[in-house]
Backbone bond lengths (Angstrom), bond angles and torsions (degrees), N, CA, C in turn:
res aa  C-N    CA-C-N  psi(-1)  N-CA   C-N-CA  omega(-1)  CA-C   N-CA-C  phi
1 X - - - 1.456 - - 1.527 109.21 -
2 X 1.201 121.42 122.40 1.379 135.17 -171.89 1.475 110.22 -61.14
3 X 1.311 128.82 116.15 1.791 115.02 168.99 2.052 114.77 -54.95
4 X 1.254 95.57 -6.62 1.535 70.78 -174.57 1.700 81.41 -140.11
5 X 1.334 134.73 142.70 1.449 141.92 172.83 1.770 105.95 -94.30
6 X 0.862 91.53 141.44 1.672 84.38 154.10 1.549 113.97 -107.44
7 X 2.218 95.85 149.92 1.244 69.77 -146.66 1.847 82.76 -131.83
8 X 1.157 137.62 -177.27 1.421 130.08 -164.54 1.742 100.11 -79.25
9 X 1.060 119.07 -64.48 1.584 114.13 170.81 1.199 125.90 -33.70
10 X 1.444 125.34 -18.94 1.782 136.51 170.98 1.704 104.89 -57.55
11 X 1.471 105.84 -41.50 1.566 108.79 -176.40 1.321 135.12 -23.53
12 X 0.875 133.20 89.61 1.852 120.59 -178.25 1.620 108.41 -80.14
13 X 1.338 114.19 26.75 1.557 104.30 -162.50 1.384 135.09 18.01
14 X 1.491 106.62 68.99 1.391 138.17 169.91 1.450 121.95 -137.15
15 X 0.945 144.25 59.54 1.249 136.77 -166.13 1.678 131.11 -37.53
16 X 1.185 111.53 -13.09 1.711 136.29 148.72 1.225 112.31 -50.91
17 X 1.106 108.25 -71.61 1.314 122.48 -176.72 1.304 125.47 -58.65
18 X 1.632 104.17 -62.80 1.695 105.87 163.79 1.620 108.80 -51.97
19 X 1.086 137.28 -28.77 1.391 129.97 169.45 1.457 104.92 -55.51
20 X 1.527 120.43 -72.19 1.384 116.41 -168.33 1.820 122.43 -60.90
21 X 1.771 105.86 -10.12 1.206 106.77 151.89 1.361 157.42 -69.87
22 X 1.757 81.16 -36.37 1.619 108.83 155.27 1.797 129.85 -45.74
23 X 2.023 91.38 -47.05 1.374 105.87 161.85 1.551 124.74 -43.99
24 X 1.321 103.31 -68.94 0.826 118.50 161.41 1.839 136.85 -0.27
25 X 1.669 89.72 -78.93 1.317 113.94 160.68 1.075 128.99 -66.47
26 X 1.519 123.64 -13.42 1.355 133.48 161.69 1.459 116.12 -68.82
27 X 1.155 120.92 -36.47 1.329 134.83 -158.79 1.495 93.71 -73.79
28 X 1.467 100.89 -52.29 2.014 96.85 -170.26 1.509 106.40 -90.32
29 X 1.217 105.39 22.89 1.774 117.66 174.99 1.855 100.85 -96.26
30 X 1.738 102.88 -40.06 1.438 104.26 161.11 0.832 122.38 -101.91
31 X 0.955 134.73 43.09 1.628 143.11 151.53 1.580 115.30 -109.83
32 X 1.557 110.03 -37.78 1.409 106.14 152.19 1.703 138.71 -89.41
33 X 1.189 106.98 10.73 1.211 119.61 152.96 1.662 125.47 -89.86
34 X 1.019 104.21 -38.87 1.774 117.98 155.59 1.532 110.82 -21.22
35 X 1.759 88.18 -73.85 1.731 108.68 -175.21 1.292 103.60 -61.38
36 X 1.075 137.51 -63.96 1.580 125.57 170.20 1.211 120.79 -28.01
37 X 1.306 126.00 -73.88 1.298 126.54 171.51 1.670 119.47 -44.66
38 X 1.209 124.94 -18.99 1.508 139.53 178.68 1.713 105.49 80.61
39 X 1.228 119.62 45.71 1.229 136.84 -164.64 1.776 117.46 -111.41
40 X 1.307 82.66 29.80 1.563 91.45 -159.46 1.508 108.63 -87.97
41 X 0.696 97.40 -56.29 1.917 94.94 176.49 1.531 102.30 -40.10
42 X 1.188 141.72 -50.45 1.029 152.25 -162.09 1.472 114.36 -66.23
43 X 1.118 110.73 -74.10 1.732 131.70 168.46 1.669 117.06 -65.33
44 X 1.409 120.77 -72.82 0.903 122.86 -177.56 1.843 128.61 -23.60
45 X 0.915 100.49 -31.49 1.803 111.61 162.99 1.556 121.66 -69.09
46 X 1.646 100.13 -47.70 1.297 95.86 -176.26 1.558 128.23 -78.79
47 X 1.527 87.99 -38.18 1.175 101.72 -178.31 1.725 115.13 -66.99
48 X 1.265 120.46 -28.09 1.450 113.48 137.06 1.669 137.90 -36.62
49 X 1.715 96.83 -63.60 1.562 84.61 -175.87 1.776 107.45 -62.68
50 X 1.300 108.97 -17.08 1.661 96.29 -177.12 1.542 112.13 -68.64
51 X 1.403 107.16 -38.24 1.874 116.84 174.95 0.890 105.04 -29.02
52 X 1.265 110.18 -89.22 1.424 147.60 170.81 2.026 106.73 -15.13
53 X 1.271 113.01 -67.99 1.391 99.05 154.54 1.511 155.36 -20.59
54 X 1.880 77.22 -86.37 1.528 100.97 153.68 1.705 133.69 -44.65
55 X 1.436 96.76 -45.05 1.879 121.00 160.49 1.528 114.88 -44.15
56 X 1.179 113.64 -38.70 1.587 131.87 -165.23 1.526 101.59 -84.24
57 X 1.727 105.70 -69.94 1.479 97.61 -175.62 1.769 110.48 -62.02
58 X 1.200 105.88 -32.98 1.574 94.78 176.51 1.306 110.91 -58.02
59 X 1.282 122.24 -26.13 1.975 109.26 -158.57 1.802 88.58 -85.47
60 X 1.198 121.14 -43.72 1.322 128.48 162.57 1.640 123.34 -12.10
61 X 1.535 104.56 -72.00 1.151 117.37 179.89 1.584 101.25 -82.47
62 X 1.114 149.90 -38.41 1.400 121.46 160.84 1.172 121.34 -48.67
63 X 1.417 123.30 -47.42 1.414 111.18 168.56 1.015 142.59 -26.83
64 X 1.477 97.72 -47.52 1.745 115.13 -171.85 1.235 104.59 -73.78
65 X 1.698 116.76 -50.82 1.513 109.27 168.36 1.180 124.00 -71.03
66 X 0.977 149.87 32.61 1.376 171.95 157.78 1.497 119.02 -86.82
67 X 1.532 110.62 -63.22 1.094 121.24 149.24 1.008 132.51 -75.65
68 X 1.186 141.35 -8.18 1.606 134.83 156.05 1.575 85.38 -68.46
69 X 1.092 151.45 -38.17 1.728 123.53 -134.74 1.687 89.25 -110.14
70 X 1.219 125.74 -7.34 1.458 137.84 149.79 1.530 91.67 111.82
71 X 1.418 132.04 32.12 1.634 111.97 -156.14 1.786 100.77 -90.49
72 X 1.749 91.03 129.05 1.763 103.07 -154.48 1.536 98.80 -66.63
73 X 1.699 125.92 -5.66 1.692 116.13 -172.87 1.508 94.16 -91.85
74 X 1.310 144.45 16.59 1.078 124.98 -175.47 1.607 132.74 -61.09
75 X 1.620 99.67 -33.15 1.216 88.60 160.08 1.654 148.03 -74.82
76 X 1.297 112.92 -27.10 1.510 124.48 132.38 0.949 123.43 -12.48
77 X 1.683 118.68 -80.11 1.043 140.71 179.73 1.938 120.60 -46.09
78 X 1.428 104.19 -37.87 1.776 110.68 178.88 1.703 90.76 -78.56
79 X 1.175 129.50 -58.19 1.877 133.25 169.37 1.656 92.49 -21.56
80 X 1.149 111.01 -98.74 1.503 105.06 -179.11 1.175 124.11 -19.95
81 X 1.584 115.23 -60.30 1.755 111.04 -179.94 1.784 116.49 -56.24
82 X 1.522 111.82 -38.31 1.383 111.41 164.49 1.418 120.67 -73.78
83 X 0.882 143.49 3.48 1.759 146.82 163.12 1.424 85.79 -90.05
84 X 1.460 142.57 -59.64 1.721 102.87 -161.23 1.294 91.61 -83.12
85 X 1.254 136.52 -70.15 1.710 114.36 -161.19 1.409 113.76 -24.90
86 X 1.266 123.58 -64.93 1.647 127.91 176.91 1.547 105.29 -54.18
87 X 1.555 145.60 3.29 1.176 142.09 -179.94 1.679 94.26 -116.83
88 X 1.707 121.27 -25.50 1.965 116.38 -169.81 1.266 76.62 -78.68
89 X 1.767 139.53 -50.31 1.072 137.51 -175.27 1.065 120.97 -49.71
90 X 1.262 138.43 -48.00 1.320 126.52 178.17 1.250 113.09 -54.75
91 X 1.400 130.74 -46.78 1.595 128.74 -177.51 1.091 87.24 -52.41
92 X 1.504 137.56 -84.31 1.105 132.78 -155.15 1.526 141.21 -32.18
93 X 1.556 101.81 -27.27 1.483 131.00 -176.39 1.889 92.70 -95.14
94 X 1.040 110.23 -32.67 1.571 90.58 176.69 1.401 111.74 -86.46
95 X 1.398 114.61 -13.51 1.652 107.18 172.46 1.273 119.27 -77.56
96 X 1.696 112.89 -21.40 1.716 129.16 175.14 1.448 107.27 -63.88
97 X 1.259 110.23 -47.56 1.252 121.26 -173.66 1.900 128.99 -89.26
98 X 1.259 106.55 10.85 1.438 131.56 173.29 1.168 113.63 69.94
99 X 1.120 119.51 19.68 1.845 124.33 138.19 0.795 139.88 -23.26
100 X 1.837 122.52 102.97 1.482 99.49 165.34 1.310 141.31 -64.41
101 X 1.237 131.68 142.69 1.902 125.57 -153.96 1.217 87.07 -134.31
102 X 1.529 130.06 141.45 1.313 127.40 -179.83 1.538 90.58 -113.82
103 X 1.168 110.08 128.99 1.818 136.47 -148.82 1.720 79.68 -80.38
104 X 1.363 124.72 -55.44 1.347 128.57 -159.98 1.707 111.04 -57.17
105 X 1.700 105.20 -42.10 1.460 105.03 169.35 1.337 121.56 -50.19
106 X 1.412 99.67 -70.25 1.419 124.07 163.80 1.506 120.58 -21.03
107 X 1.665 116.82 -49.29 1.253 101.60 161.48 1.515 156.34 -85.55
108 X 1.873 70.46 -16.56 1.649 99.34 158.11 1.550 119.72 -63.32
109 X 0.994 127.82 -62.07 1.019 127.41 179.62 1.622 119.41 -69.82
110 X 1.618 129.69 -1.11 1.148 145.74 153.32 1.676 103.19 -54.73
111 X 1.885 98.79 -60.19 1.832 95.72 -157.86 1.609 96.13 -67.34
112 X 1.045 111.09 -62.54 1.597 129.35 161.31 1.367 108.18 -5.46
113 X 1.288 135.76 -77.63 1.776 141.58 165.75 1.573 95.04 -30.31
114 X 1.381 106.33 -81.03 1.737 126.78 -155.92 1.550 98.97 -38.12
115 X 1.383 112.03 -59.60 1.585 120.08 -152.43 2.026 94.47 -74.76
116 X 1.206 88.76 -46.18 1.703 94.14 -170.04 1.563 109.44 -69.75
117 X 0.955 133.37 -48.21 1.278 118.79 157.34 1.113 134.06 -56.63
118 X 1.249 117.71 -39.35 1.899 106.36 179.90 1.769 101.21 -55.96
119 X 1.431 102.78 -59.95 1.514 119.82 174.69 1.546 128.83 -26.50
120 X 1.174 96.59 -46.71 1.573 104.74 178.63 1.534 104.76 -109.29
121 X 1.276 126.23 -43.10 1.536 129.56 -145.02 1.366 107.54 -80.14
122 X 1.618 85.99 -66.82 2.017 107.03 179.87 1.349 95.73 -60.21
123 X 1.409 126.80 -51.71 1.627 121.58 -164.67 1.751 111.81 -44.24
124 X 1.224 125.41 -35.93 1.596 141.76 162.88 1.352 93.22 -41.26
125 X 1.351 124.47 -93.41 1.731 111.11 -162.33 1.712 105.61 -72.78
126 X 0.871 120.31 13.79 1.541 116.66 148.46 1.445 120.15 -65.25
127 X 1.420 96.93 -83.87 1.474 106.08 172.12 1.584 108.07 -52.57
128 X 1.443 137.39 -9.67 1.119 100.26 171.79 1.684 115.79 -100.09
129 X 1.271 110.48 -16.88 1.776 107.01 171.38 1.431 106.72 -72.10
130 X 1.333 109.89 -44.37 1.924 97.16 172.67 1.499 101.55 -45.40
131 X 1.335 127.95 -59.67 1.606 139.37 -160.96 1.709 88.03 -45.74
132 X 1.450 127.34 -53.84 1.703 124.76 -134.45 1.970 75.59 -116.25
133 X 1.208 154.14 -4.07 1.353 141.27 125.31 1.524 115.41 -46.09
134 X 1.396 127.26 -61.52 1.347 122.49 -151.30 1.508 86.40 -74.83
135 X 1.563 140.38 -42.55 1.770 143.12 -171.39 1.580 116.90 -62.74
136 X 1.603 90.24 -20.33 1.686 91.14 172.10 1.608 128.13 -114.40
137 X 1.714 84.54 21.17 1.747 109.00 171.33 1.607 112.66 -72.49
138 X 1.189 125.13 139.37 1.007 137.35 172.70 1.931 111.14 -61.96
139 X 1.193 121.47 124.99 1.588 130.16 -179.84 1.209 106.45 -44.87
140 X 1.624 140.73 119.83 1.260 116.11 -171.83 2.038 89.02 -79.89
141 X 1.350 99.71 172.60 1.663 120.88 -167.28 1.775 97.43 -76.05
142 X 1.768 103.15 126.99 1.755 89.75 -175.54 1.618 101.84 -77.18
143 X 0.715 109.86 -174.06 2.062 133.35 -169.27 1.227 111.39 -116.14
């Protein structure tokens, strides 16, 4: 059973995107399966620096579609993406550096990021390309 589901409300109506979210959620699906298994010393590093990657090119390509679709919070919006990378990073730098990291925070605050941002963050340039789609709909003909 997956710690984090995907779930229909995650949608940003992009199918790119909902893909690379899905990823996403996979990633801290193995990272909490890791910890279950007690596999943590092992994984827990890597499977970070891959996040952390993967995290990057994804915030990347939202960007761009973001800015192609003209959405005016974008800069906000890249602020946010650099506060968590520089926050997956920090765990990461304390695991380099022989830190103890309590795996449980860590994943909390993994699902916690994932779920709360798509939810609130992405949902903003959702609703606003639906908003600037439905304004550049044609009037249907009155009767």
């Amino acid at each position: 059973m997956p710690f984090i589901d995907w779930l229909p409300a995650y949608s940003v109506g992009n199918q790119t995107i909902d893909d690379q979210h899905k990823e996403l959620l996979e990633m801290v699906n193995r990272l909490h399966l890791s910890i279950v298994k007690n596999n943590v010393d092992e994984e827990v590093a890597q499977v970070l620096k891959d996040l952390i990657a993967y995290t990057q090119y994804h915030f990347d390509e939202e960007e761009n579609y973001m800015h192609q679709a003209g959405f005016p919070l974008l800069k906000e919006h890249m602020k946010v993406h650099r506060e968590i990378i520089n926050s997956i990073g920090g765990y990461l730098m304390k695991l380099k550096n022989g830190q103890k990291v309590s795996v449980f925070q860590l994943i909390s605050f993994l699902r916690d990021w994932l779920t709360k941002h798509i939810l609130v963050e992405d949902m903003k340039y959702k609703t606003f390309i639906e908003n600037s789609a439905n304004q550049n709909k044609e009037p249907a003909p009155a009767h």
